[in-house]
C-alpha positions in Angstrom: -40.9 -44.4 -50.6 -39.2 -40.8 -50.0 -38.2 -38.7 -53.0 -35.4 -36.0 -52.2 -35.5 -32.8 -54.3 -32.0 -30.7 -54.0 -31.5 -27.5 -55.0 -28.6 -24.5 -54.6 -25.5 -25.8 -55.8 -23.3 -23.8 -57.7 -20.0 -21.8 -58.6 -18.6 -19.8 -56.1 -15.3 -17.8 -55.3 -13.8 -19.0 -51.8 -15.1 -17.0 -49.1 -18.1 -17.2 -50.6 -21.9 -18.7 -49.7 -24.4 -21.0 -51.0 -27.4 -22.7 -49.6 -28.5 -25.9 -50.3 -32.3 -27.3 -49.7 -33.2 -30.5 -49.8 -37.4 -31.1 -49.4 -38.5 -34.5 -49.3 -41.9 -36.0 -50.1 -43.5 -39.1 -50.2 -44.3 -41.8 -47.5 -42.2 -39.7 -44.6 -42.3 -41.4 -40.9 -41.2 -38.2 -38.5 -38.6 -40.0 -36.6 -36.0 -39.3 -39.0 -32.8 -37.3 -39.7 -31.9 -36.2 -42.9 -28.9 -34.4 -43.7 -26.0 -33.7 -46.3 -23.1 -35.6 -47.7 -20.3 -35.1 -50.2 -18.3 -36.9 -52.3 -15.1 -35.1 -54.1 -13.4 -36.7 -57.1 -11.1 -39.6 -55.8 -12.9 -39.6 -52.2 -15.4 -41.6 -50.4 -18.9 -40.0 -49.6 -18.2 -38.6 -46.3 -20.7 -36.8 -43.7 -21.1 -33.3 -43.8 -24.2 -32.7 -41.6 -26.8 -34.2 -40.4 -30.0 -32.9 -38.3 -32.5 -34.9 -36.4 -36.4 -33.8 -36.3 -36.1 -32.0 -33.1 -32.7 -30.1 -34.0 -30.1 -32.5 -32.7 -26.9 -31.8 -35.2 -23.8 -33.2 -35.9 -21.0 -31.7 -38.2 -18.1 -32.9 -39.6 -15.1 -31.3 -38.0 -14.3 -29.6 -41.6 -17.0 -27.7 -41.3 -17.6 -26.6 -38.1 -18.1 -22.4 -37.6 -18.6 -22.5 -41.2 -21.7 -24.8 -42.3 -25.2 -24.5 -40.7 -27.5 -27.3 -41.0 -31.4 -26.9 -40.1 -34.6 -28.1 -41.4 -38.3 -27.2 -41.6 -40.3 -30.4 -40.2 -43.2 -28.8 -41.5 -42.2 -28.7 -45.3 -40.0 -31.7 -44.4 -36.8 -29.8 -46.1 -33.4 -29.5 -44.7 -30.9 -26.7 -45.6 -27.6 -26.2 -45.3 -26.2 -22.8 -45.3 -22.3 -23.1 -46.2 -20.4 -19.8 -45.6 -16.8 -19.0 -46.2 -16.8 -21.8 -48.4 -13.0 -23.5 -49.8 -11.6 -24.7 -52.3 -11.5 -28.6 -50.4 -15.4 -27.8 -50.3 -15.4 -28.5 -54.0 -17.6 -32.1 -54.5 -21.0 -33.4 -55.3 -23.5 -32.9 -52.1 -26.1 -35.7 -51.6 -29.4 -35.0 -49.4 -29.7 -37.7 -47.1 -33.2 -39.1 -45.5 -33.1 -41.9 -43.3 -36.0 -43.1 -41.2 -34.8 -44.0 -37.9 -37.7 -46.9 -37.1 -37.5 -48.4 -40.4 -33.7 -48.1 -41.0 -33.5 -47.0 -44.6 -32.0 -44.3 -46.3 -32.8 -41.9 -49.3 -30.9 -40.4 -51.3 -31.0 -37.5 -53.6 -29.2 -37.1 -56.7 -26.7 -34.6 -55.6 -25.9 -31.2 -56.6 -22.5 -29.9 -57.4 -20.7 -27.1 -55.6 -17.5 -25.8 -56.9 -15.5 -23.2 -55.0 -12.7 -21.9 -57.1 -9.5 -20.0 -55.6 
């Protein structure tokens, strides 16, 4: 089993930054990508980023030029650095693990990031 610790969310202005880590512990196979999803009041979880363990990414188009995913294989943590952050950036942001061999995910509890106008 995998245990996902998040940390980082907050309250922030628009146009403003926050960074959210994610480190996960536990029984971790290193084929794996972890990443970040949100889910906004009303909405469906949807992708945000995601980051593979030799720093293959994929964004969501909403984010692009804005969000920065990476990761340290080494502390098994992945961060995501979210600049000129917006209002529609407002949701609950889930840490993701999911080992590619075994086909399972992890999830962590989520952390809350609010951007206010």
């Amino acid at each position: 089993q995998v245990q996902l610790a998040e940390s980082g969310g907050g309250l922030v202005q628009a146009g403003g930054s926050l960074r959210l880590s994610c480190a996960a512990s536990g029984s971790i196979q290193s084929r794996n990508v972890m990443g970040w999803y949100r889910q906004a009041p009303g909405k469906q979880r949807e992708l945000v980023a995601t980051i593979a363990y030799f720093g293959t990414t994929n964004y969501a188009e909403s984010v692009k030029g804005r969000f920065t995913i990476s990761r340290d294989n080494a502390k098994t943590t992945v961060y995501l650095q979210m600049n000129s952050l917006k209002p529609e950036d407002t949701a609950v942001y889930y840490c993701n693990f999911r080992s590619v061999t075994d086909r399972i995910d992890y999830w962590g509890q989520g952390t809350q990031v609010t951007v206010s106008s």
